[in-house]
ROSE-4610 file (N, C-alpha, C; in Angstrom, 1 decimal, always signed):
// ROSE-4610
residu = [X/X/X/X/X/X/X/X/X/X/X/X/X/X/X/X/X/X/X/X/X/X/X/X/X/X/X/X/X/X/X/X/X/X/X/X/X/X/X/X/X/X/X/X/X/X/X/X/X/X/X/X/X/X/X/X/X/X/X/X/X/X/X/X/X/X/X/X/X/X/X/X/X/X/X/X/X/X/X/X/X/X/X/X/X/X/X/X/X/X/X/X/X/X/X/X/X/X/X/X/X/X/X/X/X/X/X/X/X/X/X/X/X/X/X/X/X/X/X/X/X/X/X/X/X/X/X/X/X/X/X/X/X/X/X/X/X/X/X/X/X/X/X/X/X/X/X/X/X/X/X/X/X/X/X/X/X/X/X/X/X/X/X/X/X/X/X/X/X/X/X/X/X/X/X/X/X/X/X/X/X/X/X/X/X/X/X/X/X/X/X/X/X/X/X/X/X/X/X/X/X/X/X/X/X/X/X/X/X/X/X/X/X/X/X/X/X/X/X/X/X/X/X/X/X/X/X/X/X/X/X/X/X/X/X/X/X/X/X/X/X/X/X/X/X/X/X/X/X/X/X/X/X/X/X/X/X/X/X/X/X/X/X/X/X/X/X]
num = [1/1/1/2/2/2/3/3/3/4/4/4/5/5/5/6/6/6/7/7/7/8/8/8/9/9/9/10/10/10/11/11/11/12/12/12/13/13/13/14/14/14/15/15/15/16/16/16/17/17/17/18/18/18/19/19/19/20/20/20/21/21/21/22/22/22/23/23/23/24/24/24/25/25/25/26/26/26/27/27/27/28/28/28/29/29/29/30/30/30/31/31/31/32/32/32/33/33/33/34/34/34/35/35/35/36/36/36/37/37/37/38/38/38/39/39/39/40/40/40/41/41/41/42/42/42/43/43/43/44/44/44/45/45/45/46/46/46/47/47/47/48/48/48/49/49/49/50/50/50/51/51/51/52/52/52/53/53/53/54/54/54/55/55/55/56/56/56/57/57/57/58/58/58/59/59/59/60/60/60/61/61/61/62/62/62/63/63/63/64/64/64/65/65/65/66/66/66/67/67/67/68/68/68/69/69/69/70/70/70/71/71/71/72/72/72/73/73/73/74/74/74/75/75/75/76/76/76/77/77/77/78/78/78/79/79/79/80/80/80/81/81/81/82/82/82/83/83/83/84/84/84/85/85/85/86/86/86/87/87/87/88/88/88/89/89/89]
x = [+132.5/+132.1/+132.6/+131.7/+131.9/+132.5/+133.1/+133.4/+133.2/+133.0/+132.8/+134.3/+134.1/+135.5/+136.3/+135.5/+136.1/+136.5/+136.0/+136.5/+137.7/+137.8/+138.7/+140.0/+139.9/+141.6/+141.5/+140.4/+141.0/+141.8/+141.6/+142.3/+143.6/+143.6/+144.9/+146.0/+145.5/+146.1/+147.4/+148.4/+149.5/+149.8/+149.2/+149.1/+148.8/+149.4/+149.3/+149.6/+149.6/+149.7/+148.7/+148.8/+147.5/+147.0/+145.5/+144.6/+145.3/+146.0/+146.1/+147.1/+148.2/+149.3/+148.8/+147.9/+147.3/+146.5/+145.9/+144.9/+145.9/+147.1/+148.0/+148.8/+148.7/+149.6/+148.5/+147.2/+146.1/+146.1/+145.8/+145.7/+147.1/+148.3/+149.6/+149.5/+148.6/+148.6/+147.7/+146.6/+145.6/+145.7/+146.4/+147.0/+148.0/+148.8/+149.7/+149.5/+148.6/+148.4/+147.4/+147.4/+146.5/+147.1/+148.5/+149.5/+150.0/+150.1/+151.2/+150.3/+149.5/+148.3/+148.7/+148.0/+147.6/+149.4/+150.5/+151.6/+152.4/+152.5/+153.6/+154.3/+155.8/+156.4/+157.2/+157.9/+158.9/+158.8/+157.2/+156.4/+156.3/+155.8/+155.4/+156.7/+157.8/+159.0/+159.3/+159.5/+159.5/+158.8/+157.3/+156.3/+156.3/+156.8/+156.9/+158.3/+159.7/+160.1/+160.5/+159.4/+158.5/+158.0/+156.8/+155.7/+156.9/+158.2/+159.1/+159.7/+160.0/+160.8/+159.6/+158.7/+157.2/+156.9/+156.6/+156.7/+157.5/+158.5/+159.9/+160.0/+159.8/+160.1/+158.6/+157.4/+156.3/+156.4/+156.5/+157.1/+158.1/+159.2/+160.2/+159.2/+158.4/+157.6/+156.9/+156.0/+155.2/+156.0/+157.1/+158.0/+158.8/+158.8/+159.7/+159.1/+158.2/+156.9/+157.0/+157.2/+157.5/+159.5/+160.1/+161.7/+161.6/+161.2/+161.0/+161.1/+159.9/+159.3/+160.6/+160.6/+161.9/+163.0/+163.7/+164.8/+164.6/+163.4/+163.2/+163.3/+162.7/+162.6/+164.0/+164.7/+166.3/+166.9/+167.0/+167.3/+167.3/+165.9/+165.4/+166.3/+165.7/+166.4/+167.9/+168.7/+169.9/+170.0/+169.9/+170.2/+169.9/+168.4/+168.2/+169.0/+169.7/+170.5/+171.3/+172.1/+173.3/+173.0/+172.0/+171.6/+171.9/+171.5/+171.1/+172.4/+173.3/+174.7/+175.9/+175.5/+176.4/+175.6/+174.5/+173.8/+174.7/+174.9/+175.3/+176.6/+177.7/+178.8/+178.9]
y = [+94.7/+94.5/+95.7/+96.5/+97.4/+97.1/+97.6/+97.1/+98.3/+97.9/+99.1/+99.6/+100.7/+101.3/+100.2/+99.5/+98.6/+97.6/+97.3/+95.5/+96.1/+97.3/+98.1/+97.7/+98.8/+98.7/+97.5/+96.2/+94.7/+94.0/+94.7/+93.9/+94.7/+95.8/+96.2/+96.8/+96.1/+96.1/+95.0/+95.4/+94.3/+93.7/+94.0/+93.5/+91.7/+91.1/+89.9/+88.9/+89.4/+88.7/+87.5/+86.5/+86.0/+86.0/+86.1/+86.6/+86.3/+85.0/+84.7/+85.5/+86.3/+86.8/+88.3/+88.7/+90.2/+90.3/+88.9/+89.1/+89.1/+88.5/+88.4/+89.5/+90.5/+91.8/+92.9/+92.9/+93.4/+93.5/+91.7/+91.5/+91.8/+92.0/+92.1/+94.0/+94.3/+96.5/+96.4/+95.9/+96.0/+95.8/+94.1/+94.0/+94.4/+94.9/+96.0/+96.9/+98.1/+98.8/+98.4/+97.6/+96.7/+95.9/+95.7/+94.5/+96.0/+97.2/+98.5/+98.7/+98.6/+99.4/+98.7/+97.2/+95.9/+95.0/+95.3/+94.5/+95.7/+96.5/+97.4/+97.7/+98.3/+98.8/+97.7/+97.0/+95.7/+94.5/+93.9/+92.8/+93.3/+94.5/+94.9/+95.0/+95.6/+95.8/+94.0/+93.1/+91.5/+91.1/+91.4/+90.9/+91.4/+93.0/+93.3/+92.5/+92.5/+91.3/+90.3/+89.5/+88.6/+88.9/+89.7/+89.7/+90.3/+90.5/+91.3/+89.5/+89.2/+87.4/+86.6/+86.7/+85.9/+86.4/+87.6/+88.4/+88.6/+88.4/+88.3/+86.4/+85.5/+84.1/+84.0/+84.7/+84.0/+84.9/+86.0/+86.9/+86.0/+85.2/+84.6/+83.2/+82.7/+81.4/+81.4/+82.4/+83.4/+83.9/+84.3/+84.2/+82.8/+81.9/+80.7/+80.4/+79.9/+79.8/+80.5/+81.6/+82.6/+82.5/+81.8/+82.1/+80.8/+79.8/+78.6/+78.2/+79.2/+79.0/+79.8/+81.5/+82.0/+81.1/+80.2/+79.7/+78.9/+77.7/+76.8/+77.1/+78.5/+79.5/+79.1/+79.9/+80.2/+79.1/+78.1/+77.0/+76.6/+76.1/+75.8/+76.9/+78.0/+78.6/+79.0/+78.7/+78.6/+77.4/+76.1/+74.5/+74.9/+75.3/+75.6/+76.4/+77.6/+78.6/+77.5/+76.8/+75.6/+74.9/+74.5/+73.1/+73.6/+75.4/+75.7/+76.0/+76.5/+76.9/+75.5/+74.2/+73.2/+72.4/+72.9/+72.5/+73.1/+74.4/+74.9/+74.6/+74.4/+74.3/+73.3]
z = [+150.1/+151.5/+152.3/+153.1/+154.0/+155.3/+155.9/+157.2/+158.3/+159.4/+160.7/+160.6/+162.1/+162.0/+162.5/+163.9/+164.9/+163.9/+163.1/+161.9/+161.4/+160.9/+159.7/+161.1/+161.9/+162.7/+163.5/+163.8/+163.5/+163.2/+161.9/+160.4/+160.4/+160.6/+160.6/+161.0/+162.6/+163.6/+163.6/+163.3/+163.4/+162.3/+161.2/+159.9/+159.6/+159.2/+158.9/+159.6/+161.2/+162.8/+162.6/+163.1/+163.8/+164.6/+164.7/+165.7/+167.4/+167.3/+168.8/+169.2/+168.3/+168.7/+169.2/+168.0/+168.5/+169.7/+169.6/+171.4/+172.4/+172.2/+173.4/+173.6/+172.8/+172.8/+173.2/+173.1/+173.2/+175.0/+175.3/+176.5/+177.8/+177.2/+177.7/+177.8/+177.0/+177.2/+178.0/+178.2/+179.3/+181.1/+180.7/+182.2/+182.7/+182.1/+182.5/+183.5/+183.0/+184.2/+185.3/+185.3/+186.2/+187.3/+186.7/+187.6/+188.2/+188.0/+188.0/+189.3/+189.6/+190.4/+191.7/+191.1/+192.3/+192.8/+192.6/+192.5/+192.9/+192.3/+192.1/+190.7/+190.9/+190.1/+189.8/+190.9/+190.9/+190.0/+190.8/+189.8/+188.7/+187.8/+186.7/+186.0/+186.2/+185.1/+185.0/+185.8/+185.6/+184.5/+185.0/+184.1/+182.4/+182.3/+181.0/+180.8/+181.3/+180.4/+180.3/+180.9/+180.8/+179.4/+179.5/+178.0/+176.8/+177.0/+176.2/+175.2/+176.3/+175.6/+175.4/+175.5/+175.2/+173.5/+173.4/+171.9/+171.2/+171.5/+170.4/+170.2/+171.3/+171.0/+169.9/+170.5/+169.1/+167.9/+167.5/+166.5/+165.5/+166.4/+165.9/+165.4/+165.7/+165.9/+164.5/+164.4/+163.1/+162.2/+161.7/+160.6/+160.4/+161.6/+160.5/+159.5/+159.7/+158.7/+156.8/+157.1/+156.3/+155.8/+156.7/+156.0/+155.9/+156.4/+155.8/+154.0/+153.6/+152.1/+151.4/+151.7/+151.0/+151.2/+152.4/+151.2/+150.8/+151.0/+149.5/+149.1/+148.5/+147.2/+146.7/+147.5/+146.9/+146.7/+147.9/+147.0/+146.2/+145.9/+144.5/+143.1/+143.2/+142.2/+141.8/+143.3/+142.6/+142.1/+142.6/+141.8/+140.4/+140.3/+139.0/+138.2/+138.6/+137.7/+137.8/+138.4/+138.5/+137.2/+137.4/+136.4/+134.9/+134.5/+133.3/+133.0/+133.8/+133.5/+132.8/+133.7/+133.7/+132.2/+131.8/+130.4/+129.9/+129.9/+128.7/+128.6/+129.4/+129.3/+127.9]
């Protein structure tokens, strides 16, 4: 399957983000200089961190997900090294 240029840096833009996180980081560089213009300098350093603890709290939101599974993983597999060690004794 071929993809345009625009589908190609879609896909991998941000890597393995989900769509809603990328539109919100998309739409947080846009209205930026836009709040910089119509607000000022004051509102805008707010508002970026603002968008600064917004993207680090969903960032953190989109990997539990992901450290979730790794330490069942580990879990799991140390009990199991436990189990095979207390066999052999």
């Amino acid at each position: 399957m071929t993809f345009t240029l625009s589908q190609a840096f879609g896909r991998a833009f941000m890597g393995q983000a989900p769509p809603w996180y990328k539109l919100a980081v998309v739409a947080f560089l846009v209205a930026n200089p836009v709040l910089l213009l119509l607000a000022g300098p004051l509102v805008t350093g707010w508002a970026l961190l603002a968008e600064f603890i917004f993207t680090l709290a969903m960032a953190l939101r989109t990997c539990s997900a992901w450290l979730t599974r790794v330490s069942r993983w580990l879990v799991n597999s140390l009990s199991r090294s436990r189990m095979r060690t207390s066999l052999s004794l």
